[in-house]
C-alpha positions in Angstrom: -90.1 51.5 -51.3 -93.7 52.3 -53.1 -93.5 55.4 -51.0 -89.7 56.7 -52.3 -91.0 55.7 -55.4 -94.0 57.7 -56.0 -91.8 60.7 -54.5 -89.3 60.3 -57.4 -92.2 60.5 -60.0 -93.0 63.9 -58.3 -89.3 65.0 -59.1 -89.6 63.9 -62.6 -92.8 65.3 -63.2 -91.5 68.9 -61.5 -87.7 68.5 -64.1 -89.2 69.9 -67.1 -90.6 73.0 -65.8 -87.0 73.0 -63.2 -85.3 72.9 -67.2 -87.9 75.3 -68.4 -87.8 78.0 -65.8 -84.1 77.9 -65.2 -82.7 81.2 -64.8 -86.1 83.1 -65.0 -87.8 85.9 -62.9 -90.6 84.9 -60.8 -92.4 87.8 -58.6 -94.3 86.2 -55.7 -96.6 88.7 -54.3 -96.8 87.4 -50.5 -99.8 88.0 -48.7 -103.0 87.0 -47.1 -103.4 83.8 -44.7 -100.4 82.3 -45.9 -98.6 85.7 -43.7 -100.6 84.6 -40.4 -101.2 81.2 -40.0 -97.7 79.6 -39.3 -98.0 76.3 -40.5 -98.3 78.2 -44.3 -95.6 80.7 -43.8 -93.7 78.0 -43.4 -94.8 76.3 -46.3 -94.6 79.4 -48.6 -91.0 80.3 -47.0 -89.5 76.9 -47.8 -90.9 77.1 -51.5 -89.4 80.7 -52.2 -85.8 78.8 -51.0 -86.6 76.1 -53.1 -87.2 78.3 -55.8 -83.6 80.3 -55.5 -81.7 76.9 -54.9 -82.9 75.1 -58.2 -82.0 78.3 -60.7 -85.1 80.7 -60.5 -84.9 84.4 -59.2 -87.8 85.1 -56.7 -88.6 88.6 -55.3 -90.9 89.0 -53.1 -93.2 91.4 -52.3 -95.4 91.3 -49.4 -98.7 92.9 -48.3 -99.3 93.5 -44.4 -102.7 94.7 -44.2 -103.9 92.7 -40.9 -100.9 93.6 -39.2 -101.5 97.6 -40.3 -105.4 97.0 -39.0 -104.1 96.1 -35.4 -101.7 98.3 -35.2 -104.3 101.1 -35.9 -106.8 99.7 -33.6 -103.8 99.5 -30.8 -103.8 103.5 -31.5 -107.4 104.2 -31.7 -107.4 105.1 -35.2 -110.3 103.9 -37.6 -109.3 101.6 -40.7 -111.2 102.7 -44.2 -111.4 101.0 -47.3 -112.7 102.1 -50.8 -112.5 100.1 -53.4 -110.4 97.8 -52.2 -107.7 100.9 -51.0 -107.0 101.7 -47.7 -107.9 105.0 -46.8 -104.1 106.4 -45.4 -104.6 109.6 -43.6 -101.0 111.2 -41.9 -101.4 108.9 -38.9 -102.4 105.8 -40.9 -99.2 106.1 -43.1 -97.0 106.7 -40.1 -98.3 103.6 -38.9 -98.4 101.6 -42.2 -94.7 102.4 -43.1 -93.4 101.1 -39.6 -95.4 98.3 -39.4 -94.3 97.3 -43.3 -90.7 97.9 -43.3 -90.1 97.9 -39.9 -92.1 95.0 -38.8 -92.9 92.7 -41.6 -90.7 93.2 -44.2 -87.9 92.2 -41.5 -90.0 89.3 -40.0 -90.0 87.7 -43.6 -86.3 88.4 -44.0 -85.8 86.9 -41.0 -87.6 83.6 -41.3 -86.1 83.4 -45.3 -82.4 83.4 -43.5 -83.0 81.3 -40.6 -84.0 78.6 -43.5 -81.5 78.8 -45.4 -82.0 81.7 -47.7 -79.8 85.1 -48.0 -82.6 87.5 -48.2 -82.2 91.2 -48.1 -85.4 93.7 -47.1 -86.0 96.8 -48.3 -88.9 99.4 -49.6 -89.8 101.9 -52.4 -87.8 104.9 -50.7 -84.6 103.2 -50.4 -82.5 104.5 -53.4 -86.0 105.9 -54.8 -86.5 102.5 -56.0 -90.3 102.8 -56.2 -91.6 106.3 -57.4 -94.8 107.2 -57.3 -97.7 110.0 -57.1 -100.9 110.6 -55.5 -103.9 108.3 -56.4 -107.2 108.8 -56.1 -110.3 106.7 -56.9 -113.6 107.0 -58.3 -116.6 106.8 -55.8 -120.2 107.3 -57.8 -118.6 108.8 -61.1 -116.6 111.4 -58.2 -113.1 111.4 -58.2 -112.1 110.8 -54.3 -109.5 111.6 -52.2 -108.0 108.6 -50.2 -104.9 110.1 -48.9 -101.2 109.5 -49.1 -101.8 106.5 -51.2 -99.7 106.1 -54.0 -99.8 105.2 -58.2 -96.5 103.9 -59.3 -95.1 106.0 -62.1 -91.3 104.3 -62.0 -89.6 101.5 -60.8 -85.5 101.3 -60.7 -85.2 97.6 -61.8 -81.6 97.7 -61.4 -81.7 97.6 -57.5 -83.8 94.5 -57.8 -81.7 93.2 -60.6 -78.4 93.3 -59.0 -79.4 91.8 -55.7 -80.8 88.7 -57.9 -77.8 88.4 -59.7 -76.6 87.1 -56.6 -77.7 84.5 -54.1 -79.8 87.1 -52.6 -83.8 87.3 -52.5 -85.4 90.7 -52.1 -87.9 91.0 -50.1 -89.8 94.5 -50.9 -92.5 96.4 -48.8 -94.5 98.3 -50.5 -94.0 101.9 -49.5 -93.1 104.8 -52.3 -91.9 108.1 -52.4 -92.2 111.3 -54.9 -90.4 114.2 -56.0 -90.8 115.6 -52.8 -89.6 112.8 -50.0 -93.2 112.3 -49.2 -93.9 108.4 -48.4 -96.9 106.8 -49.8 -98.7 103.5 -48.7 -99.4 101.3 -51.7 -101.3 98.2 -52.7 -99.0 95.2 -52.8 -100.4 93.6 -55.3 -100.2 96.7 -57.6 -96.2 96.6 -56.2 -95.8 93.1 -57.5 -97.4 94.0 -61.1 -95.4 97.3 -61.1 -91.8 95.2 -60.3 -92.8 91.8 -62.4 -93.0 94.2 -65.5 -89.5 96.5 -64.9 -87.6 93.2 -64.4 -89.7 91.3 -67.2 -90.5 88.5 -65.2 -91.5 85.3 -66.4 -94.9 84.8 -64.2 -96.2 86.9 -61.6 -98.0 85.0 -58.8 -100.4 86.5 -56.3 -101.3 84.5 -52.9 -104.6 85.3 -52.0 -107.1 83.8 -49.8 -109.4 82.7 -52.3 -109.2 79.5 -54.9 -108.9 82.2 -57.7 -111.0 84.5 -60.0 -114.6 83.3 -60.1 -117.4 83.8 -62.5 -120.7 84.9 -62.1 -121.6 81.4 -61.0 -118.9 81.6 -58.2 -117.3 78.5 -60.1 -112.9 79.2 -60.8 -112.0 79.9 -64.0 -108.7 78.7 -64.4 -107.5 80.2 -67.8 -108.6 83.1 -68.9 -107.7 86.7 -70.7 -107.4 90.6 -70.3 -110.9 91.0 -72.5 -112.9 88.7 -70.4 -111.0 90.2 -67.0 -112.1 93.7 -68.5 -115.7 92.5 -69.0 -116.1 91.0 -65.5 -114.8 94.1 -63.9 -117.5 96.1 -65.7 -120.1 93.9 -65.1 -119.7 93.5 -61.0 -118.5 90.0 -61.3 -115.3 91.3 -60.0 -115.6 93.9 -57.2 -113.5 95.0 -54.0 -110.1 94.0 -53.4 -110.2 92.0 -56.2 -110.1 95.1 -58.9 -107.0 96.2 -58.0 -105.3 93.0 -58.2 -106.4 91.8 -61.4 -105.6 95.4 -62.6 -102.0 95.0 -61.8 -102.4 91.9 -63.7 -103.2 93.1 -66.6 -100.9 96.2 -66.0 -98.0 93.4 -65.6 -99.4 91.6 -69.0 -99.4 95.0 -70.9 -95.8 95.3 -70.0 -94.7 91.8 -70.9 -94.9 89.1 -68.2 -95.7 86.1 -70.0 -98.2 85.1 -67.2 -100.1 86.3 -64.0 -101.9 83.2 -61.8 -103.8 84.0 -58.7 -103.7 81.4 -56.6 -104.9 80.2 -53.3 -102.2 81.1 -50.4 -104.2 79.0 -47.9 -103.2 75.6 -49.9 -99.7 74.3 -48.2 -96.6 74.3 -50.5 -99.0 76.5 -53.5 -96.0 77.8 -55.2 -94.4 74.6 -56.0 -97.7 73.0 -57.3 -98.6 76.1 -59.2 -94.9 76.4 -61.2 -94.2 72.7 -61.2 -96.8 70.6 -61.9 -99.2 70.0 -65.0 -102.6 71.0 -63.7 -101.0 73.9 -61.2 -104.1 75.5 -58.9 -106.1 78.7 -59.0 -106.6 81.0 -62.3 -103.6 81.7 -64.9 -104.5 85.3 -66.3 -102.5 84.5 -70.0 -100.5 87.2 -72.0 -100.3 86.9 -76.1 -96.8 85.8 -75.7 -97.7 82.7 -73.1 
């Protein structure tokens, strides 16, 4: 009895935020351990349900990058990163696009519908939904070439919004296209930022493998704003893969999303405490309306 008990005082901790969020966006950018380890795709899977079931809207949008790596190594082709991009040559973004829409992005739609879910998979080229042009990045003050990797310019929220309106989840890989047809690989977490602002979501959360943003210290901070973000970019305290993530961020704050939280993919059932309980987990990257 102690037991049912203390599991009802987790419902009626979790009602006001189930009253709060009712109805809202939320863009969960999948990725990291929490896409390997099965135990957690499990865990993460069941939350997104959860999510749909008691009002919210999830989209997701997932990453893929181990899955790319092997792929490449199974085809002797060397993996590349700068800052925190993956290098995509022609054969690297042949192999990136299958692997993301046709692998991943249909293993996740899979696993969403065999527990319960209705979710429906798709990418950036599919009704031009995600257009983009070619980024580069700047190496020692140079501006590099990194290949057919691609800057959002547009996003068509009213694919997304129509298959939400339903009982549907997207599930979106994050693959573009340009004027021209030409596909371009691009980071998922920048996808996520670019979606959670055309739909005006009400949070955008990123799974990582990593408690949250750190300072200097290495200790979490677990509110915090665009300035000090800005600051800690410019200072080193943020580096690698990081940068582009918490640029989306802000990118998604600039454009309205009330908040962006980073969180720690690796922790089981991390949506559910981050959205519905008091102290959430990981670091909450607050907009002026939040």
């Amino acid at each position: 009895m102690e037991e049912l008990i203390k599991k009802a005082g987790v419902l009626i901790e979790a009602l006001p935020y189930i009253q709060k969020f009712a109805g809202s966006t939320v863009v969960v950018k999948y990725g990291g351990n929490a896409m390997i380890n099965d135990e957690l795709k499990n865990s993460v899977i069941e939350d997104i349900i959860l999510l749909k079931y008691i009002g919210l809207n999830p989209i997701v949008v997932h990453g893929g990058g181990p899955d790319i790596s092997k792929a490449l190594h199974e085809n002797n082709i060397k993996s590349e990163f700068i800052n925190g991009l993956r290098v995509t040559d022609a054969d690297t973004m042949r192999i990136a696009q299958m692997v993301l829409v046709g692998k991943t992005n249909k293993e996740i739609v899979s696993l969403l519908n065999l527990k319960g879910g209705k979710a429906v998979g798709f990418c950036g080229i599919d009704g031009s939904f995600i257009k983009c042009e070619k980024q580069t990045t700047m190496v020692d003050g140079v501006e590099t070439d990194i290949g057919y990797v691609g800057h959002i310019i547009d996003v068509d929220k009213h694919i997304v919004e129509y298959i939400c309106k339903d009982a549907y989840i997207p599930v979106i890989a994050p693959i573009g296209v340009d004027d021209e047809g030409q596909s371009y690989n691009i980071n998922a977490d920048s996808v996520a930022a670019a979606v959670a602002a055309a739909v005006e979501a009400e949070k955008l959360i990123l799974l990582t493998d990593v408690e949250g943003v750190c300072d200097a210290d290495g200790n979490i901070i677990y509110e915090t704003e665009k300035k000090e973000i800005n600051d800690m970019i410019e200072s080193g305290v943020i580096s690698g893969g990081m940068i582009p993530k918490v640029l989306g961020c802000i990118d998604a704050i600039d454009s309205g999303v009330k908040g962006v939280h980073i969180i720690d993919g690796r922790v089981p059932h991390c949506l559910l405490l981050e959205i519905f309980t008091k102290s959430g987990i990981g670091t909450l990257i607050k907009g002026s309306n939040y």
